[in-house]
C-alpha positions as CSV (number, residue, x, y, z in Angstrom):
1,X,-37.4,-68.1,0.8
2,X,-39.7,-70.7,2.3
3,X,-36.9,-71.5,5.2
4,X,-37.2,-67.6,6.1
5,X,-40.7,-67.8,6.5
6,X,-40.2,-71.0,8.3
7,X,-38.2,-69.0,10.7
8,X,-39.7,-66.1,10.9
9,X,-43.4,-67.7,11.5
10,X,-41.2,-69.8,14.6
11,X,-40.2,-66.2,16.0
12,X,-43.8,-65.0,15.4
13,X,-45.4,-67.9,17.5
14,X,-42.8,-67.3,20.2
15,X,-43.1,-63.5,20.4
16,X,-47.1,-64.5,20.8
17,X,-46.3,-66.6,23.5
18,X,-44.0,-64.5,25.3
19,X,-46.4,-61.7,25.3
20,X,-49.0,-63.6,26.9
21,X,-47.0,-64.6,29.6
22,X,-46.3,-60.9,30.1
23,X,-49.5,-59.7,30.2
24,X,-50.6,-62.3,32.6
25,X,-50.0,-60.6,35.8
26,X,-52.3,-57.6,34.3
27,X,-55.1,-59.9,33.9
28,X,-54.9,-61.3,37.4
29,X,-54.4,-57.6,38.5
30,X,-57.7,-57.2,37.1
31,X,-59.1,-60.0,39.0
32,X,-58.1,-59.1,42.3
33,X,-59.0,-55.4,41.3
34,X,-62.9,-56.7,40.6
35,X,-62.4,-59.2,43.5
36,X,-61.9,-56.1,46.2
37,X,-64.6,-54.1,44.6
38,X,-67.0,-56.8,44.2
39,X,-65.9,-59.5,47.2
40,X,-68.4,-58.3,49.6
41,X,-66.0,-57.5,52.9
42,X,-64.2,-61.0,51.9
43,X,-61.0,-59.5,50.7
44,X,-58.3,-61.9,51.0
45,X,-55.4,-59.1,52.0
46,X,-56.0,-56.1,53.7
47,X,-54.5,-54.5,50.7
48,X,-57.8,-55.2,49.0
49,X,-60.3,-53.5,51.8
50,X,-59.3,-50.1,50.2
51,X,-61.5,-49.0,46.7
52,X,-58.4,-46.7,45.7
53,X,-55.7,-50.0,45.5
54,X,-58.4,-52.1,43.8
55,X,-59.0,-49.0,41.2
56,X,-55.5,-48.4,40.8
57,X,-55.4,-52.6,39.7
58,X,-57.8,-52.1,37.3
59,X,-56.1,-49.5,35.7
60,X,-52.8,-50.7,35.5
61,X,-54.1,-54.1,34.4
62,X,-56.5,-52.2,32.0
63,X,-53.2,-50.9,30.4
64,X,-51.3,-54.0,30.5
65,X,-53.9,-55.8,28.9
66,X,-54.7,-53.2,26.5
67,X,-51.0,-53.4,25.4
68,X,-51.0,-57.4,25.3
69,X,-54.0,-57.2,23.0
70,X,-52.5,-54.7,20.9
71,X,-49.4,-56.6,20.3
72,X,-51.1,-59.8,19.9
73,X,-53.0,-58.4,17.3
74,X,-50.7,-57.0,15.3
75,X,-48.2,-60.5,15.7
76,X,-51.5,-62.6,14.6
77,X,-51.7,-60.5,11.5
78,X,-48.0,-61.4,10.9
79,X,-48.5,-64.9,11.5
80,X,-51.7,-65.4,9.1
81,X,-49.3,-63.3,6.2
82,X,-46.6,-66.2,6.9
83,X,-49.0,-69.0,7.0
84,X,-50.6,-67.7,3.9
85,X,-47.2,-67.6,1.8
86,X,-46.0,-70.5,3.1
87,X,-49.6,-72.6,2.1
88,X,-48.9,-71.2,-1.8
């Protein structure tokens, strides 16, 4: 049984990493989102001069992140279960 919790913690650590590298481009949406709000008239695209596009980053990088977290969560519960049946 020890092999399949071998394996099955490998699958958990790349699931983890795989999700963070999806959820990336949500935290740089919230960046640029704060950027445009907050950059004082120094928006580095135009697309970043308008308050509705930099609101509409935050919230889809709110919900991408939200997700990521979610997900990540739930796989670093998995992961301390393995690592704790594996250390017996």
């Amino acid at each position: 049984m020890s092999a399949n919790e071998q394996v099955e913690l490998a699958a958990v650590k790349r699931s983890m990493v795989m999700t963070q590298v999806v959820g990336l481009p949500g935290t740089i949406m919230i960046g640029f989102g704060i950027y445009g709000l907050w950059g004082y008239g120094r928006e580095l695209h135009s697309f970043l001069a308008d308050p509705i596009n930099c609101y509409g980053l935050l919230a889809v990088g709110g919900l991408i992140a939200l997700w990521e977290s979610i997900k990540i969560i739930k796989l670093a519960k998995r992961r301390k279960q393995l690592e704790d049946q594996l250390a017996k």
